[in-house]
C-alpha positions in Angstrom: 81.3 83.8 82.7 83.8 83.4 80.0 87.3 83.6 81.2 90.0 83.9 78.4 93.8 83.8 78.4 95.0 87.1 76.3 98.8 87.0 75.8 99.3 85.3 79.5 96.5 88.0 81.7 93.4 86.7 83.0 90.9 88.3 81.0 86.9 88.1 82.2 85.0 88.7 78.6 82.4 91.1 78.0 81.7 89.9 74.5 84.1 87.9 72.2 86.4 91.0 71.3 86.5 92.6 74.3 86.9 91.8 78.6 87.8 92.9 81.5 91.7 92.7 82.5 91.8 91.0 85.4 94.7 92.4 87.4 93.8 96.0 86.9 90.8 95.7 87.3 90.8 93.8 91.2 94.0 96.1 92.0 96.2 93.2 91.9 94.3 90.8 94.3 93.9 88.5 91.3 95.6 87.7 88.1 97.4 88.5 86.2 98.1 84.5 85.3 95.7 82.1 84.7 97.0 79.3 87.0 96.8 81.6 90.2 93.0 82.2 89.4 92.6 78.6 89.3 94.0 78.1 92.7 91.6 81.0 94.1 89.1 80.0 92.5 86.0 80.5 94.4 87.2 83.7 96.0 87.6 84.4 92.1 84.1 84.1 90.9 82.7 85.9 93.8 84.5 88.9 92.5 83.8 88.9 88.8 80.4 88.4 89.6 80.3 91.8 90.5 83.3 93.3 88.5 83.0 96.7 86.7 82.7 96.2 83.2 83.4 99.7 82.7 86.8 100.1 81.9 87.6 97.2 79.0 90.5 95.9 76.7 90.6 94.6 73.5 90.6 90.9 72.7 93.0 90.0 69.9 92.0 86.5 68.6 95.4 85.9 67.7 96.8 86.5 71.6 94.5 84.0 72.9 96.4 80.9 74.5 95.5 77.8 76.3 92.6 78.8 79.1 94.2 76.7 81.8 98.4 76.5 80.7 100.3 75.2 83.7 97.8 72.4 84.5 99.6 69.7 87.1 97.9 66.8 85.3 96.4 66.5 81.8 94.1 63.4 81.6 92.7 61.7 78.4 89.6 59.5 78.5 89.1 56.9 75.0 86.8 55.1 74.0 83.8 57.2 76.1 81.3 57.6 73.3 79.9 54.2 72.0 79.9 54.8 68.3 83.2 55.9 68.5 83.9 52.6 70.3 82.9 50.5 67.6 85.0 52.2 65.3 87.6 51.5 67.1 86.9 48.2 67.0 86.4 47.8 70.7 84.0 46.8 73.2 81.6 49.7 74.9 83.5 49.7 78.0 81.6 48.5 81.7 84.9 49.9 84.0 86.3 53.2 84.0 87.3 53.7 79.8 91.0 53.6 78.9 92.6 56.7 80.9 96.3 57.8 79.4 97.7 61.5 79.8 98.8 64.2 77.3 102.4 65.6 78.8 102.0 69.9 79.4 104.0 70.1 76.6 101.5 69.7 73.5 99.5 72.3 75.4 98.4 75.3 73.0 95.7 78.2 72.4 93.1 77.9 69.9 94.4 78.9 66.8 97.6 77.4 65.9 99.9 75.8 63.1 100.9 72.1 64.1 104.3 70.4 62.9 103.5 66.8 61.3 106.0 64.5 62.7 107.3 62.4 59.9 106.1 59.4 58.3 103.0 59.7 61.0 99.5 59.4 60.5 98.0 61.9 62.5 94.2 61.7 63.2 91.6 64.0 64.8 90.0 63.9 68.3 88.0 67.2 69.4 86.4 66.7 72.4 84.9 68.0 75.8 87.7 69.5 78.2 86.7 70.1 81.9 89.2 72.3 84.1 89.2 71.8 87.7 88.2 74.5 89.8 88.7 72.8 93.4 90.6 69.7 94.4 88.8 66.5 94.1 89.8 63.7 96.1 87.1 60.8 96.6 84.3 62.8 95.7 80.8 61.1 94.5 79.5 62.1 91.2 76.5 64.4 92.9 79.4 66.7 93.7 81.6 66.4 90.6 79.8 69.3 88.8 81.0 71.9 91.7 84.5 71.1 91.5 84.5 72.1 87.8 85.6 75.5 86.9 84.3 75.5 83.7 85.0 73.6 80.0 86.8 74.7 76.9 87.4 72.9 73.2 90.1 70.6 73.0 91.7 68.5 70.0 93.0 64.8 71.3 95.4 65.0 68.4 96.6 61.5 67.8 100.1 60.2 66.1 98.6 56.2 65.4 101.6 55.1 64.5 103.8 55.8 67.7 100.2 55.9 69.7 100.4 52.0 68.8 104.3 51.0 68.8 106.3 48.4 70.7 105.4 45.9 72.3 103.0 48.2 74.6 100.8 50.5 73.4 102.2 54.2 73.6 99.4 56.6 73.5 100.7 59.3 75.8 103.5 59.9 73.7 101.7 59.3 70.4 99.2 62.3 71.6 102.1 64.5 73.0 103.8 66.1 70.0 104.6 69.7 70.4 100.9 71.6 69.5 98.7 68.0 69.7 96.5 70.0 72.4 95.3 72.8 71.2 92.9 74.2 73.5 89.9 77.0 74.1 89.3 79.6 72.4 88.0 80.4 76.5 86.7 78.8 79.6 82.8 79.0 79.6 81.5 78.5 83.1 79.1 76.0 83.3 75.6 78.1 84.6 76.5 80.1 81.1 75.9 76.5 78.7 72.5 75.7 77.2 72.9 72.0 78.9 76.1 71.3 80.5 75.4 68.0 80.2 74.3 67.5 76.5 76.4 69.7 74.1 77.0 69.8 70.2 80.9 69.5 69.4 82.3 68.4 66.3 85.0 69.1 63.5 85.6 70.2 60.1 88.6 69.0 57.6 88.7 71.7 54.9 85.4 73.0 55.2 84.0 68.9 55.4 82.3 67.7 58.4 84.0 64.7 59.7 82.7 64.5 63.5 79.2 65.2 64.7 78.4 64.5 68.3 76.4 65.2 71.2 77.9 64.8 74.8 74.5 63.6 76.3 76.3 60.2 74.4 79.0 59.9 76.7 79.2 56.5 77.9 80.7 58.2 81.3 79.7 61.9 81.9 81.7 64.5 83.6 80.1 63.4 86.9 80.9 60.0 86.6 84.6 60.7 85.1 85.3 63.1 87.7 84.2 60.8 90.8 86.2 57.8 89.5 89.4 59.8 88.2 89.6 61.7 92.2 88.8 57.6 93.6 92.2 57.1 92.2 94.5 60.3 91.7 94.2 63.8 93.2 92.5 66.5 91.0 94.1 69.7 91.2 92.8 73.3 90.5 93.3 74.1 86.6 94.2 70.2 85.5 92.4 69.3 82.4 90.5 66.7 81.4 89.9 65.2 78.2 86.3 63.7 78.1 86.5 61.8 74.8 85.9 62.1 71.5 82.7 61.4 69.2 82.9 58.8 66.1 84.6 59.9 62.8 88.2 59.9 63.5 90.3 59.0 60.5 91.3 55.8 61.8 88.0 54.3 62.0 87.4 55.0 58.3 87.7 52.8 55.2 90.3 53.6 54.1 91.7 55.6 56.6 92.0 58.9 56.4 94.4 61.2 58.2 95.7 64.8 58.1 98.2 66.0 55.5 100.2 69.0 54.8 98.1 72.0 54.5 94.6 70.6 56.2 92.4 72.8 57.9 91.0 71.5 60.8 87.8 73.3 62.6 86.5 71.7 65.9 83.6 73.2 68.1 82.0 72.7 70.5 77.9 74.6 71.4 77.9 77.6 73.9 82.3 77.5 73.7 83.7 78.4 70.9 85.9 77.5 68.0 89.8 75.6 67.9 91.3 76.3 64.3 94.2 74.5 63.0 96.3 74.2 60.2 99.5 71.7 59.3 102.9 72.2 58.2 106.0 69.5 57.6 108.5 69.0 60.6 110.7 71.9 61.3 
């Protein structure tokens, strides 16, 4: 199942144009928001399995937004892929890899234009994002899979100047400027992926392929992520998390590279979809 976020109404797709309006279509037992579907969430996919697809509505790309928008936690894994790692200019981490948070607020849809904070140097990041489908708390990895509601696209966009700051690294707020997590274009269900667990994903700068990955390379997969995230915090019904992202960032090049005024940036991800932004100057 793909299930998309048209202009704020739980939408079930039928095909990339056109789905099934939730609310209408289960006379108000579910829907119309994305959040409350999360929360219901097996009761959910027992009735879109079985849903009438005979009565549809239109998909406007541009009304898409983010498929999970009020999540209660957004968590960020670096340094998960080991390429990536190097880099960095880091060790392949044995422990749980560095875990920080991107605030609500940087959530957005798929197709967006992004406000470069001044004097920044913004990089790139797309990566894996798994949405919670039922709360998670201790779990063991065998079990992580079934807690998942499904996975979207997501940019980890970075600022590297505030993500590194002070006399303590800031990443949460260096990766929290308004639109720096773009996210979709849809939740894909994990029975509907070729291999959950071993996925292309990658991004484009200008029409330039700059990231290349597979996520059988993760140094943690989703199983293991999930189990030792819910050994520490809760997971919660519709919170995102960030999986990682694959080498070629524009920090880890010589010189470094990083987005400018006017960039195009493509990211996608095998059996999900497409993110595509573009970048302005600050408002």
């Amino acid at each position: 199942m793909k299930l998309a976020n048209v202009a704020g109404r739980a939408t079930v797709l039928v095909s990339d144009v056109e789905g099934i309006d939730v609310e209408k279509a289960s006379d108000g037992v579910f829907g119309p928001d994305l959040p409350s579907i999360y929360a219901d969430w097996e009761a959910f996919r027992s009735w879109a399995s079985s849903a009438s697809t005979r009565s549809t509505v239109p998909v406007p790309r541009d009304e898409l937004a983010a498929p999970s928008p009020e999540p209660r936690q957004i968590l960020a894994i670096g340094l998960n892929y080991a390429e990536h790692a190097a880099e960095s200019g880091f060790d392949v981490p044995d422990t749980l890899p560095p875990t920080f948070t991107k605030f609500v607020s940087a959530l957005s849809g798929p197709d967006t234009t992004v406000a470069l904070p001044d004097g920044g140097r913004t990089d790139w990041e797309v990566e894996l994002v798994v949405v919670i489908g039922r709360t998670a708390r201790r779990i063991p990895s065998a079990d992580a899979w079934a807690h998942v509601a499904g996975v979207t696209v997501g940019q980890d966009l970075s600022e590297r100047i505030t993500q590194t700051s002070g006399p303590a690294a800031q990443f949460s707020l260096g990766k929290s400027f308004a639109g720096f997590a773009p996210t979709g274009p849809w939740l894909v269900t994990p029975d509907e992926l070729p291999n959950r667990d071993d996925l292309a994903l990658g991004g484009r700068v200008n029409g330039e392929t700059v990231q290349d990955g597979r996520t059988r390379d993760l140094i943690f997969p989703v199983p293991a992520l999930i189990s030792a995230l819910s050994h520490v915090v809760t997971l919660y019904p519709g919170d995102l998390i960030f999986t990682g992202t694959p080498a070629g960032v524009g920090h880890g090049r010589t010189p470094p590279r990083y987005l400018a005024l006017g960039d195009r940036l493509d990211s996608w991800i095998e059996g999900v979809g497409e993110l595509h932004q573009k970048f302005t100057g600050a408002a």
